[in-house]
C-alpha positions as a printed NumPy array, in Angstrom:
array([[  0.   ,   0.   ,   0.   ],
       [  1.567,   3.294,  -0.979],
       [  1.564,   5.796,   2.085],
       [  0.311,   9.031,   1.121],
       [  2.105,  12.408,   2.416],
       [  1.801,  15.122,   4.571],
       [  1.192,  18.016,   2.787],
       [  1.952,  21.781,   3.583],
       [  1.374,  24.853,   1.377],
       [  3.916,  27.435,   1.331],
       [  3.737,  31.333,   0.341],
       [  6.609,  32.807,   1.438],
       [  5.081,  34.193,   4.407],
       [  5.347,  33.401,   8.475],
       [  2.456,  31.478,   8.353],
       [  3.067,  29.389,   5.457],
       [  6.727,  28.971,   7.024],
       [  4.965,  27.825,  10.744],
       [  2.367,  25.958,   8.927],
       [  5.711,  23.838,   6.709],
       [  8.008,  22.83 ,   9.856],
       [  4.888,  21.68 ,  11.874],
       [  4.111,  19.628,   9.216],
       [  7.279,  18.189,   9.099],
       [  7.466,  17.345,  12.956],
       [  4.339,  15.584,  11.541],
       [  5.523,  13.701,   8.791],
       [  8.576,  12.572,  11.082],
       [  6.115,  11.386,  13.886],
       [  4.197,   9.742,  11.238],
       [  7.349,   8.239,   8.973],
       [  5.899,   9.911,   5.878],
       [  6.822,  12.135,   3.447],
       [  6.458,  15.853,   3.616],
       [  4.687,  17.604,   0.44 ],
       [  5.657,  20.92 ,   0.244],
       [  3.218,  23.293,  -2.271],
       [  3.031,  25.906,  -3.682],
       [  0.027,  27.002,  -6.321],
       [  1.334,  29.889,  -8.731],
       [ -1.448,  30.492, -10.913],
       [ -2.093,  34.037, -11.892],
       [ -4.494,  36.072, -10.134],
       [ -6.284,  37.21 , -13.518],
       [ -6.795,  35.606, -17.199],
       [ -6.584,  39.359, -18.212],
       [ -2.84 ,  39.335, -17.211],
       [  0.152,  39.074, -19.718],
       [  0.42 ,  35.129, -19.585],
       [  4.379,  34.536, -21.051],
       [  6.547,  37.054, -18.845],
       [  4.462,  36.464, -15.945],
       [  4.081,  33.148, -15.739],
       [  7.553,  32.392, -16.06 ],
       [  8.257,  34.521, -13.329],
       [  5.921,  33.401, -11.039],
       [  7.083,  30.078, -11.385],
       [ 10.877,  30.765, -10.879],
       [  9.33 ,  32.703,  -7.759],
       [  7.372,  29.331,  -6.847],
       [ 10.266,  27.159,  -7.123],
       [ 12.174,  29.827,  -4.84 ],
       [ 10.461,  29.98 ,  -2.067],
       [  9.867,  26.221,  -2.086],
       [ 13.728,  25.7  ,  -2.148],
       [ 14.332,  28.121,   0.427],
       [ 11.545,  26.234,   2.337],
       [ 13.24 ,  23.07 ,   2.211],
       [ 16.371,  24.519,   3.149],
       [ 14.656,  25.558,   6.082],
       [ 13.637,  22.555,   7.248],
       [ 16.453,  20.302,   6.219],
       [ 19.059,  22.363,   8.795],
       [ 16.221,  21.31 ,  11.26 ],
       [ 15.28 ,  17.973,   9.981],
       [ 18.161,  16.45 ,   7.955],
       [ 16.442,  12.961,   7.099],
       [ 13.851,  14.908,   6.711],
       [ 12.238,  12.832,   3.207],
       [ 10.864,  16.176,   1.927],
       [  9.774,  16.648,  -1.978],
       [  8.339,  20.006,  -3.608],
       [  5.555,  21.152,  -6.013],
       [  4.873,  24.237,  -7.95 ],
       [  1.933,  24.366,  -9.271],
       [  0.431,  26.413, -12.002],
       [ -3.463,  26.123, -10.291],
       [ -3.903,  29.409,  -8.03 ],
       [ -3.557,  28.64 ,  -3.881],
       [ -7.283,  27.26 ,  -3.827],
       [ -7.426,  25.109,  -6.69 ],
       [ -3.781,  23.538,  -5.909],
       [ -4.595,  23.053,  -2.148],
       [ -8.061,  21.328,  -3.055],
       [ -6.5  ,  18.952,  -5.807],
       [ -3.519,  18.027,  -3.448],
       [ -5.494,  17.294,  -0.668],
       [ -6.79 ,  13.976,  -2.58 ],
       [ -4.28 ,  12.369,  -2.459],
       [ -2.716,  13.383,   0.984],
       [ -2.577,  12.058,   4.571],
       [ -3.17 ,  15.689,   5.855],
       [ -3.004,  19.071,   4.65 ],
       [ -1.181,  21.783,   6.76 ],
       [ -2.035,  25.423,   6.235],
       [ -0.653,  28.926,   8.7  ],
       [ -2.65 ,  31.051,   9.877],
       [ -2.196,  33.71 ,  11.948],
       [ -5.01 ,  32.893,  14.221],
       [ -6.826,  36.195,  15.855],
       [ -6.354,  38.318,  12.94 ],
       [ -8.077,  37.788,   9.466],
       [ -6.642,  34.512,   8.369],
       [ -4.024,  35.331,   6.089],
       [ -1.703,  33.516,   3.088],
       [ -3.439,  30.599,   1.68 ],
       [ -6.421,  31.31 ,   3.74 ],
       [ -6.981,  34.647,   2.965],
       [-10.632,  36.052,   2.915],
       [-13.42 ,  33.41 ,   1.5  ],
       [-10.479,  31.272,   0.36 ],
       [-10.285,  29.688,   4.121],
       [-13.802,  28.222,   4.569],
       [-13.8  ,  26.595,   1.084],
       [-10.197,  24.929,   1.811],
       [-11.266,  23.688,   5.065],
       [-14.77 ,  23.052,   3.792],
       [-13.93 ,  20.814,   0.979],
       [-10.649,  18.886,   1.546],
       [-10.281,  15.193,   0.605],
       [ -8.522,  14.92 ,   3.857],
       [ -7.952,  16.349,   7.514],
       [ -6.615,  19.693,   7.583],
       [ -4.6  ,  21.045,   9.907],
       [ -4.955,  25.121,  10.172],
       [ -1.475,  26.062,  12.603],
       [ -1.198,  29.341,  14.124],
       [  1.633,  31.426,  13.705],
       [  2.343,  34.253,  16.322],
       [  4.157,  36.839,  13.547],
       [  7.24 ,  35.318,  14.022],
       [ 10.012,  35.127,  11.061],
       [ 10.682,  31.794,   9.521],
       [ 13.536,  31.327,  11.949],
       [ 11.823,  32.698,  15.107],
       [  8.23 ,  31.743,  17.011],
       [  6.987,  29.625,  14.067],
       [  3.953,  28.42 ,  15.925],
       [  2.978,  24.941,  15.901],
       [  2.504,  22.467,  19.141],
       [  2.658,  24.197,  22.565],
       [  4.703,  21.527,  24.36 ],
       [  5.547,  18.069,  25.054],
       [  3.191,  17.799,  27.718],
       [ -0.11 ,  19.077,  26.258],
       [ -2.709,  17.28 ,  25.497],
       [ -4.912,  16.361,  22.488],
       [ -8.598,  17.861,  23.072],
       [-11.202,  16.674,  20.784],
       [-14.749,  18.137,  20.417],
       [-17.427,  15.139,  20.171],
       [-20.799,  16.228,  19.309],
       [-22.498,  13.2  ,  19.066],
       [-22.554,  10.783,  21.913],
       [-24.784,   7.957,  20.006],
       [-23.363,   7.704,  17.083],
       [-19.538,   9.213,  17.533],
       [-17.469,   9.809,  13.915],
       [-14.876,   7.466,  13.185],
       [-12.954,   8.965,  11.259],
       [-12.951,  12.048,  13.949],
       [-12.059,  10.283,  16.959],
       [ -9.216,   7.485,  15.186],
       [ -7.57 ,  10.581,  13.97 ],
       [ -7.901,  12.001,  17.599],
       [ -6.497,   8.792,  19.224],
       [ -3.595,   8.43 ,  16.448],
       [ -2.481,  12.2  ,  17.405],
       [ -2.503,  11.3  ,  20.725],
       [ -1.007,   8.247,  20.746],
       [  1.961,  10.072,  18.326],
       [  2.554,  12.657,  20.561],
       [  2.782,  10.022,  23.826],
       [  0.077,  12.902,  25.746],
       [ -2.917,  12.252,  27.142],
       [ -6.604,  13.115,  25.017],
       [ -8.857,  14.887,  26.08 ],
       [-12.54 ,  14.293,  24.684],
       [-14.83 ,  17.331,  25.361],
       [-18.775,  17.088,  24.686],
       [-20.562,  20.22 ,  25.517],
       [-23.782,  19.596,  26.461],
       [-25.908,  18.064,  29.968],
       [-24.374,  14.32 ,  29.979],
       [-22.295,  13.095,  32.432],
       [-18.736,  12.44 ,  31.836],
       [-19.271,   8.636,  32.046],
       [-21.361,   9.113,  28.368],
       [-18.514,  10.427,  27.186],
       [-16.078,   7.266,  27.99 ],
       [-18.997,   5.03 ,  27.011],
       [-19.424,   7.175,  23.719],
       [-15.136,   6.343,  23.126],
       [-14.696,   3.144,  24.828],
       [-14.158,   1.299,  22.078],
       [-11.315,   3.51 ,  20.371],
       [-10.143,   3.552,  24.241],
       [ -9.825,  -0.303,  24.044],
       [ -8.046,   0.283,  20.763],
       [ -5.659,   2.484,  21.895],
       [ -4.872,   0.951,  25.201],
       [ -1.303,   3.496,  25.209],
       [ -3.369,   6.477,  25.402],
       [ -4.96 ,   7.854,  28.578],
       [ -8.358,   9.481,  28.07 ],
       [ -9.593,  11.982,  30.   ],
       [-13.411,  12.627,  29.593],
       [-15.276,  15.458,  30.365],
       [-18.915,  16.984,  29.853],
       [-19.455,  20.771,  30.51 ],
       [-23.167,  22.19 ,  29.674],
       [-22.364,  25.665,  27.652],
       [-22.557,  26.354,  24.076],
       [-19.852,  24.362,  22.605],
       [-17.626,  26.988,  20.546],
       [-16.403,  28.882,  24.195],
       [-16.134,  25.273,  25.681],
       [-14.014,  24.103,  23.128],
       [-11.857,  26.912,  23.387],
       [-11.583,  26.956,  27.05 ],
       [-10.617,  23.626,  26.767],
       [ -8.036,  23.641,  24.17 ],
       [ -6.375,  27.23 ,  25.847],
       [ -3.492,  24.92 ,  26.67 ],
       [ -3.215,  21.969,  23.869],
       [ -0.604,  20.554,  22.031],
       [ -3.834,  19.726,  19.14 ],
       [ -7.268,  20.962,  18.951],
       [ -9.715,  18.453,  16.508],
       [-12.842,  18.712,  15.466],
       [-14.975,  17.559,  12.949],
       [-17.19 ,  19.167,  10.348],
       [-20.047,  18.319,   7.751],
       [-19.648,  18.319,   3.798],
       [-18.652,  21.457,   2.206],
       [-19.482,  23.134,   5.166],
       [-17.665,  25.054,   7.954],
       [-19.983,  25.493,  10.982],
       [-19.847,  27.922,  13.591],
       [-17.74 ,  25.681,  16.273],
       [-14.694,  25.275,  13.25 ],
       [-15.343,  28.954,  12.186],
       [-14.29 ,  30.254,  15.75 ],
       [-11.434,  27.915,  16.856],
       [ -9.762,  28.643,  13.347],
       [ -9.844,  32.837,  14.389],
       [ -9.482,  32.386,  18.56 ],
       [ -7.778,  29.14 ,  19.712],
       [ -4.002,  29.701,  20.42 ],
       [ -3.277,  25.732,  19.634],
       [ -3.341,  23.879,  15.974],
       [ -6.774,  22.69 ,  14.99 ],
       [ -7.428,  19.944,  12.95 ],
       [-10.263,  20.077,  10.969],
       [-11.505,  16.396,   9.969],
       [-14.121,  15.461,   7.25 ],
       [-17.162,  13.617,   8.533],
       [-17.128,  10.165,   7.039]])
């Protein structure tokens, strides 16, 4: 079975740069290989095609060196391989995210999401991936300074389980795998009026899967968006789950507020 890659789009920017070496901490963690991207396409089909084209490719295949480079002094078995392509941001990012373990984009979290997830580019990314998505916050940092990613060895992993009942799959074996990758506890948080032991009945058998991971449950009543965040103030991972082509309130506000990475994961 061939193992499909982590993949992280790159602009040039802080965020693109924070969003490419946690990717690679992931890809390491994970023994894959890191995708680096970059889409190139021009902005308008009114612009001069030849002389720009050219140059925004050389520009692509530029920052995705320097990109590498940057990783490589950090990671040097670092199995790391690089894309320019001619698509635009959106349509590259989509297209790659078919055929890729995870998809890694920066953001710079409080302020208006910038880079590849600038404006109404962000919700359709995270809306329509073929895979999880992993939106990494960077503080404004310069590609060798605060570059954002996990907030320590010791955090946890907080997930966000809506349904008790009928719990996603795909949501919480993505959860437990993070977890159990990062050798920290997960946290599973379900806002609503259940009790916590719903919870670890709700996850007992991914529990029983993952006997190496220790599960915390907990059930707070509350709306779940300032619950969620409470919870992951602290986390290594936020992850969360969210319906087809369609990024609800609960994703909309972790991407802007939460200080930690959130993964975004397609409901199955």
């Amino acid at each position: 079975m061939t193992l499909l890659p982590v993949t992280a789009g790159v602009d040039g920017s802080a965020e693109g740069s924070a969003a490419a070496h946690w990717a690679a901490e992931e890809a390491i963690r994970r023994g894959l290989r890191l995708r680096l991207v970059h889409g190139w396409g021009l902005a308008s089909p009114l612009e001069p095609v030849v002389d720009r084209a050219s140059d925004e490719q050389r520009r692509a295949q530029r920052l995705l060196r320097e990109a590498q480079e940057a990783l490589l002094e950090r990671h040097p078995r670092l199995n790391v391989s690089l894309e320019a392509l001619a698509d635009g941001p959106r349509t590259a990012l989509l297209d790659v995210s078919h055929d890729s373990e995870l998809l890694v984009l920066g953001s710079r979290g409080l302020s208006p999401l910038a880079g590849f997830l600038l404006g109404s580019v962000s919700g359709h990314i995270v809306g329509n991936t073929g895979c999880p998505v992993v939106v990494v916050r960077s503080s404004g940092g310069t590609a060798n300074g605060d570059l954002g990613g996990d907030t320590g060895g010791d955090a946890e992993v907080v997930v966000g389980l809506k349904h008790l009942d009928q719990p996603d799959e795909a949501l919480l074996e993505f959860a437990f795998t993070a977890a159990a990758g990062r050798r920290v506890p997960l946290r599973v948080v379900h806002a609503g009026e259940e009790h916590d032991t719903a919870v670890g009945a709700a996850v007992a058998r991914w529990r029983a899967a993952h006997p190496q991971v220790v599960v915390v449950e907990t059930a707070v009543a509350g709306s779940a968006s300032p619950v969620l965040l409470a919870a992951a103030a602290d986390a290594a991972l936020v992850v969360v789950g969210r319906g087809r082509s369609r990024v609800g309130p609960v994703v909309h506000g972790l991407l802007h507020h939460a200080h930690s990475p959130v993964a975004v994961v397609p409901h199955t």
